[in-house]
C-alpha positions as CSV (number, residue, x, y, z in Angstrom):
1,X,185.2,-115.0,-6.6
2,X,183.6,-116.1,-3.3
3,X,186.1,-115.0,-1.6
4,X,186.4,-111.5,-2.9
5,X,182.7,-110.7,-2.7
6,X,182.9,-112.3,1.4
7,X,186.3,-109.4,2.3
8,X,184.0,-106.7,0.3
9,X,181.0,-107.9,2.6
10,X,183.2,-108.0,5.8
11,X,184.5,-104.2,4.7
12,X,181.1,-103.3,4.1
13,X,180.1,-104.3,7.4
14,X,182.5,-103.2,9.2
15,X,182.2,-99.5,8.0
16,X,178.2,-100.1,8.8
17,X,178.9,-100.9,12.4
18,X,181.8,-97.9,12.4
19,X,178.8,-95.5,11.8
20,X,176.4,-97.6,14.2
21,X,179.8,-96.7,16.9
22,X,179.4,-93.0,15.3
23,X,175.4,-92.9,16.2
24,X,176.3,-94.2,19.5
25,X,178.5,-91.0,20.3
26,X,176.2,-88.4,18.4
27,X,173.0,-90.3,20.4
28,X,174.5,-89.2,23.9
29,X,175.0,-85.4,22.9
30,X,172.1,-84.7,20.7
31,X,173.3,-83.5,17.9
32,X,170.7,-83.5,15.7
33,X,172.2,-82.4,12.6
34,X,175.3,-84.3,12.9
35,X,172.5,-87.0,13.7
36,X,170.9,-86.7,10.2
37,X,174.3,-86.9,8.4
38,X,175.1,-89.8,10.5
39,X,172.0,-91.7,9.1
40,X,172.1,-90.5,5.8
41,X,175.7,-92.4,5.5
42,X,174.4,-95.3,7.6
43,X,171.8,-95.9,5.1
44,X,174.3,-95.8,1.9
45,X,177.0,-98.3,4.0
46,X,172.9,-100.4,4.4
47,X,172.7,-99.9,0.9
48,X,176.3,-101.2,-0.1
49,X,175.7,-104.3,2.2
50,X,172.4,-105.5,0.9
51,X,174.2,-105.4,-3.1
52,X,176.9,-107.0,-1.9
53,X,174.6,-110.1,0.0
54,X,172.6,-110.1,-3.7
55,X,176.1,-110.7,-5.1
56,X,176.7,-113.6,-3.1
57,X,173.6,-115.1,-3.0
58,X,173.9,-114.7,-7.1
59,X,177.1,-116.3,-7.1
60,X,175.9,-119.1,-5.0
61,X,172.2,-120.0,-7.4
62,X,174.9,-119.6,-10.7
63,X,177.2,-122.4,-9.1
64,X,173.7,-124.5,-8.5
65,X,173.5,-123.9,-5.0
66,X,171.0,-122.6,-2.8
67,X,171.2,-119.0,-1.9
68,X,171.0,-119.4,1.7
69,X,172.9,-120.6,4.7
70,X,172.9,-124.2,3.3
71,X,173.9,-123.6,0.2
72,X,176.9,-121.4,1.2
73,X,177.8,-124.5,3.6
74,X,177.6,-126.9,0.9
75,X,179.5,-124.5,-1.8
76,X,182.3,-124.7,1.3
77,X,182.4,-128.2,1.6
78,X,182.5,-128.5,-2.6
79,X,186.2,-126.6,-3.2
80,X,189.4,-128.0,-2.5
81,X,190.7,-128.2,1.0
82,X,192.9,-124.9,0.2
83,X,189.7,-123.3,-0.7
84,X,187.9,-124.4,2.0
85,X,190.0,-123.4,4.4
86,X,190.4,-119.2,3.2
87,X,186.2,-119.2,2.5
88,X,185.7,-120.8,6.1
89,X,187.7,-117.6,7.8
90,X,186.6,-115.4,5.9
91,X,183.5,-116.4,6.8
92,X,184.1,-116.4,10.1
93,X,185.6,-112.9,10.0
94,X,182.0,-111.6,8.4
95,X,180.0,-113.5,11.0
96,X,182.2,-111.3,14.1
97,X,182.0,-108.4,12.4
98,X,178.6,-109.0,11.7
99,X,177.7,-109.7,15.7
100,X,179.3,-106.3,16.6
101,X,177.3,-104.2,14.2
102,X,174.3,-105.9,15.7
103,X,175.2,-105.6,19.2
104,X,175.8,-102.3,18.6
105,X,172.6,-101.4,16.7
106,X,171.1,-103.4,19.8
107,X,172.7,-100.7,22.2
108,X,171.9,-97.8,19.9
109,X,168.0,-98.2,20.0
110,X,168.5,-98.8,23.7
111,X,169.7,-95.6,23.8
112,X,166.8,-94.1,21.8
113,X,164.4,-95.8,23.4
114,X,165.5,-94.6,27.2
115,X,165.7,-90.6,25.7
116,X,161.9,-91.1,23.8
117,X,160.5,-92.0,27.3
118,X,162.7,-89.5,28.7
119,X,161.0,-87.0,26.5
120,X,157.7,-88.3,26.9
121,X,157.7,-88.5,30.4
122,X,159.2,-84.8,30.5
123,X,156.4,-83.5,27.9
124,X,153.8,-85.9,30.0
125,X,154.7,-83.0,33.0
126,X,154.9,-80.5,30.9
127,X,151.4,-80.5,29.8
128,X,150.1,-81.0,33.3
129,X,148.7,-84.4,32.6
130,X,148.8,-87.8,34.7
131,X,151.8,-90.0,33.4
132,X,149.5,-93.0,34.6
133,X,146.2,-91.8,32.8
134,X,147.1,-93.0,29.1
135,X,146.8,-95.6,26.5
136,X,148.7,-96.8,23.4
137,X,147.4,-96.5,20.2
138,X,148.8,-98.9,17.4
139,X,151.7,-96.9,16.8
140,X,152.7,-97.5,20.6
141,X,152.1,-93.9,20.5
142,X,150.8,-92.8,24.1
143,X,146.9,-91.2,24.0
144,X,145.8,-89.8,26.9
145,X,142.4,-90.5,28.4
146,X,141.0,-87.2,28.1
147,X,141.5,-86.3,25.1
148,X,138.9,-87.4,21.6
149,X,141.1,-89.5,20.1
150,X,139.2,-93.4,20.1
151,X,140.5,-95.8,21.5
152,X,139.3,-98.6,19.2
153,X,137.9,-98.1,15.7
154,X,135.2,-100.3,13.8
């Protein structure tokens, strides 16, 4: 059972970082419709994952194990060598696949974080006002010196 529920995980992560790689590509030509679609399926592959982790973490607290990365060790080290041995790659296989979708989410809001000061700096200019003359309110929105918004409130 474990070791169905750790492949489904490893597909479902797999197709999350596939669409994370997608992102990637629709981040460098601004697409922003293609964007939106883009999110909208990254969001139901996020959805699949976190039902899948519930189902192993389930699985783990009905065998009387803990549902975290303990108890999943100690499940491991409980099942006959044979056992052992598939749950271990598998595991391993989720844990890669795992690292890739987060170094690629890593270099996707690297991405959107260089084109939003990009854009502010370009809108900075385009307004006429001092890119050194602002704030950050606690949004890490910028505020600009002159205009009424507080800077603190009581």
């Amino acid at each position: 059972m474990l070791a169905t529920l750790l492949r489904e995980e490893t597909v479902a992560v797999e197709a999350l970082a596939q669409q994370l790689r997608c992102e990637y590509e629709v981040l460098k030509t601004r697409d922003a419709p293609e964007l939106e679609q883009i999110l909208r399926e990254k969001l139901v592959c996020a959805d699949q994952l976190r039902k899948l982790i519930a189902a192993r973490l389930d699985f783990l607290r009905d065998q009387g194990f803990a549902a975290d990365r303990q108890g999943f060790i100690a499940y491991i080290a409980a099942v006959s060598p044979d056992t052992r041995s598939v749950l271990s790659t598998l595991a391993v296989e989720l844990e890669n696949a795992a690292e890739q979708a987060r170094n690629q989410n890593e270099i996707n809001g690297a991405v959107i974080a260089a084109s939003r000061s990009y854009i502010e700096r370009a809108l900075t200019i385009l307004s006429g006002r001092d890119p050194l003359d602002c704030l950050y309110d606690q949004g890490t929105r910028k505020i600009f010196s002159g205009g009424h918004t507080p800077i603190a409130k009581a």
